[in-house]
N, C-alpha and C positions, 0 to 999 in steps of 0.2 A: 504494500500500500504506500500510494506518495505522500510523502509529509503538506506540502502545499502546491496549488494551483497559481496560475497567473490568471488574472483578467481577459486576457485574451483567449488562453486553455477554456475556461469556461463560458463565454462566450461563443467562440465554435463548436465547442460539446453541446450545448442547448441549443445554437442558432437563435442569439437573444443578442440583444446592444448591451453595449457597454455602458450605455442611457440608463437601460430596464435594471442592469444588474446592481448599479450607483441607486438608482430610485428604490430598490430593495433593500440596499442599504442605510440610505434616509430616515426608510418605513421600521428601522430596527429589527429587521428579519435577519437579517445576516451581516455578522461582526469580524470582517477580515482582519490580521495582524496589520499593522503598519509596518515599514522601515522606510523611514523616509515615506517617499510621496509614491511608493510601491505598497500594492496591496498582496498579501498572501493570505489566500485561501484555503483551509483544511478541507481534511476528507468531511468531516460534520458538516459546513459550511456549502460542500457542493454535494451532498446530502439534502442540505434544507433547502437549498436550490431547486433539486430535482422535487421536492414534496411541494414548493410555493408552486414551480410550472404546474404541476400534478391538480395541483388546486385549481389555476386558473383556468386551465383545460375543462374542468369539472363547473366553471361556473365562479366560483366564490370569488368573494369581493375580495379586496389587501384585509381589510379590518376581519373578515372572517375566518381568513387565512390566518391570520395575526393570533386570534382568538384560539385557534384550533392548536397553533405552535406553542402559545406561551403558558397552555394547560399542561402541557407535556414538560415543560421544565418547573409547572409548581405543582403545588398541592389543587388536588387531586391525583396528580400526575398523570402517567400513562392511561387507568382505567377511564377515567374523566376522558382524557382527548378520547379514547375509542367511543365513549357513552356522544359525547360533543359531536364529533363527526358522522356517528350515526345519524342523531337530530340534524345535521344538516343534510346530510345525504337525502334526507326522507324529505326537506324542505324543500331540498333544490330538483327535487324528484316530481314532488308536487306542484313548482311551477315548469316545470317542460310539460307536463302532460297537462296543463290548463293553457300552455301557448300551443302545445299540440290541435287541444280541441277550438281554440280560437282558429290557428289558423286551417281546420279541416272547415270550419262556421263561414268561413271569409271565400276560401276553395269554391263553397256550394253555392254561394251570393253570388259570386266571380260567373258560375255556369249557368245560374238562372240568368242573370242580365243577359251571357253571351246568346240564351236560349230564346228570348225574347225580342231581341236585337235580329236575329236571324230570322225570326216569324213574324217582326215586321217586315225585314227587308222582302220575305216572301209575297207579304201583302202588299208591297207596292213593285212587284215584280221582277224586283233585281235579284238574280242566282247570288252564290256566296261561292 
């Protein structure tokens, strides 16, 4: 296992800016060593990398993200983050299948018009 990464190293590992990975830092997700005005990154560090991508792949916001990491380093601990991410899972579960059925709701409107649209154009004699 490597002791540390560079900025750049993990930047091409995830395909993410050096933007994204500084604004993670900002956000207090991830606490690189200094030397000087070089960052080094541990193996923990591009760890919590891969679990914030993982997150925002999945939805969650920074603050939820946030929320989910920083039960893991307190009390509670571990048990907490898996009970926490459960609750979100099931949240964010709950809204794709309510934009699901919005957007299947939106689909059928979309067909009616086009269906109507076309049986007027019928009524006034233009093919389609």
């Amino acid at each position: 296992m490597r002791e540390y990464y560079s900025i750049t190293e993990l930047t091409r590992e995830f395909d993410i800016s050096t933007r994204t990975l500084r604004f993670y830092e900002d956000e207090g997700l991830i606490r690189p060593l200094r030397r000087g005005r070089t960052r080094l990154y541990r193996p923990a560090d591009r760890h919590l990398l891969k679990q914030i991508l993982r997150g925002k792949r999945l939805g969650f916001s920074i603050n939820e993200i946030k929320d989910i990491l920083k039960m893991y380093r307190e009390p509670p601990g571990e048990v907490g983050q898996l009970n926490l991410l459960i609750s979100k899972v099931e949240e964010k579960r709950e809204e794709l299948r309510q934009k699901r059925r919005d957007i299947e709701e939106t689909l059928a409107e979309l067909n009616r018009v086009e269906e109507t649209c076309v049986e007027r154009l019928a009524e006034l004699g233009v093919s389609t």
